[in-house]
Structures are given as structure tokens and as C-alpha cells.
KEKENU-271132 format. One record per residue (C-alpha): residue number from 1; chain; y, x, z. Coordinates in Angstrom, 1 decimal, always signed. Each point is the difference from the previous one (the first is absolute). Layout:
<rs>
> NUM; A; Y; X; Z
...
</rs>
This chain:
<rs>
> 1; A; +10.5; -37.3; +40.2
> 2; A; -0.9; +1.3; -3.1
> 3; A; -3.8; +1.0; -0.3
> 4; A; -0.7; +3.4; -1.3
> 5; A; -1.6; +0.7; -3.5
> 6; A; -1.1; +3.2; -1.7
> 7; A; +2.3; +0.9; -2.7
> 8; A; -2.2; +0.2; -2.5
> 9; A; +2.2; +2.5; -2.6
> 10; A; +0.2; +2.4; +2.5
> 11; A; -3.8; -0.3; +0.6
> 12; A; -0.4; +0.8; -3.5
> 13; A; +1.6; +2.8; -0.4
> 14; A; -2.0; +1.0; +3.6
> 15; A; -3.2; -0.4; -1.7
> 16; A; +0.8; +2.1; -3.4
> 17; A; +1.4; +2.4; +2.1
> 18; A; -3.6; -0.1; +2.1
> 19; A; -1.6; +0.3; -3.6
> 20; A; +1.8; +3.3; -1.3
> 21; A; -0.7; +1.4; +3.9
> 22; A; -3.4; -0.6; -1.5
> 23; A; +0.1; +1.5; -3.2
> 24; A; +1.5; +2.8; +2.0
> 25; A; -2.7; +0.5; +2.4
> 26; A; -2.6; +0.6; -2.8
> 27; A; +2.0; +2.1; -2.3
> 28; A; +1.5; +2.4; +2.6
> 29; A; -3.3; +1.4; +1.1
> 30; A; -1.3; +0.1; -3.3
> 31; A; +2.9; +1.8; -1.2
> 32; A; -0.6; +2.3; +3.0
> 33; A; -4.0; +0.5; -0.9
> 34; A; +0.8; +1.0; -3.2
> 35; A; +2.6; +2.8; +0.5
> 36; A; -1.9; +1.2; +3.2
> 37; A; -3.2; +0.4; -1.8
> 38; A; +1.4; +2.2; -2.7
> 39; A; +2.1; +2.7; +1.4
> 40; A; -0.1; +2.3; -2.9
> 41; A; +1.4; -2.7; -2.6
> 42; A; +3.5; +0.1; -0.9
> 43; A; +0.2; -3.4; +1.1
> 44; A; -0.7; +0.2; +3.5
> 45; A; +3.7; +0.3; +1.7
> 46; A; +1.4; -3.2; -1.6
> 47; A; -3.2; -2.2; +0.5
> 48; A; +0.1; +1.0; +3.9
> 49; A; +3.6; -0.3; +0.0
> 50; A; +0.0; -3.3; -1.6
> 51; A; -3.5; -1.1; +2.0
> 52; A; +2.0; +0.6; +3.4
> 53; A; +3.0; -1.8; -1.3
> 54; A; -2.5; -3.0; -1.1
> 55; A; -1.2; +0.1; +3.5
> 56; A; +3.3; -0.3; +2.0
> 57; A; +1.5; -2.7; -2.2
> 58; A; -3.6; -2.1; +0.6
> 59; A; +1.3; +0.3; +3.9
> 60; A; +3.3; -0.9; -0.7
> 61; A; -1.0; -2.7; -2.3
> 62; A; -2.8; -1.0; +2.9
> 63; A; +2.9; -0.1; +2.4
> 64; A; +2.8; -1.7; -2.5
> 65; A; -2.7; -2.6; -0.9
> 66; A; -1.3; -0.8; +3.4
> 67; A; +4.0; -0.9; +1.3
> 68; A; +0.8; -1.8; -3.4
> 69; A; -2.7; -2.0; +1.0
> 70; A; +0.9; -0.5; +3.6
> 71; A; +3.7; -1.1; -0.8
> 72; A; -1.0; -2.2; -2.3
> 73; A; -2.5; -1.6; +3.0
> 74; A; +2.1; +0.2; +2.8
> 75; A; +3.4; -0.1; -1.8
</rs>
């Protein structure tokens, strides 16, 4: 029987993934701050359009990252 070893490639590419989730989480909300907090600027549409988009991919990312991560455990 063959023992079972974390592939450690794919547990790489988990963790980057884990580091852009994080980049994510803190630009997203910041993003968000700053077009909330200025409603009469011209800017405001695309920074709370772009501050929600930040914040779904961080959850993707979160998810995409944690099962990269997983496989690469379990696999």
C-alpha cells in the first residue's frame, strides 16, 4: 500500500490562491468605504460596483483556495 503524501504543487498554488483571497478581503471593503462615503462624486458607481465585485471574488477565492488546498491533502 502506498502511503499518502500531500502534493505539494497543488498546495502551492492553494496557498497563493489563500493569499489573493487575502488581498481581496482588504481591498473590497475599502473600495466599498470609499465610494459609500462619497455619494455626490462622480466616482461613486464604479468604486461600489467594483468594491462588491472585489468582495464576491474574495468568497470565491476563500472557497477555490480552501478545496485547492484540501485535494492537494486528501488527494
Amino acid at each position: 500500500m502506498k502511503p499518502k503524501r500531500t502534493n505539494r504543487p497543488l498546495l502551492i498554488k492553494g496557498l497563493k490562491t489563500m493569499g489573493f483571497t487575502l488581498l481581496a478581503l482588504f481591498i473590497g471593503p475599502f473600495l466599498l468605504h470609499a465610494g459609500l462615503s462619497n455619494p455626490e462624486k462622480p466616482l461613486y458607481l464604479p468604486l461600489v460596483m467594483t468594491g462588491i465585485g472585489v468582495c464576491l471574488a474574495a468568497i470565491y477565492l476563500g472557497f477555490r483556495g480552501i478545496k485547492i488546498i484540501m485535494d492537494s491533502i486528501f488527494k
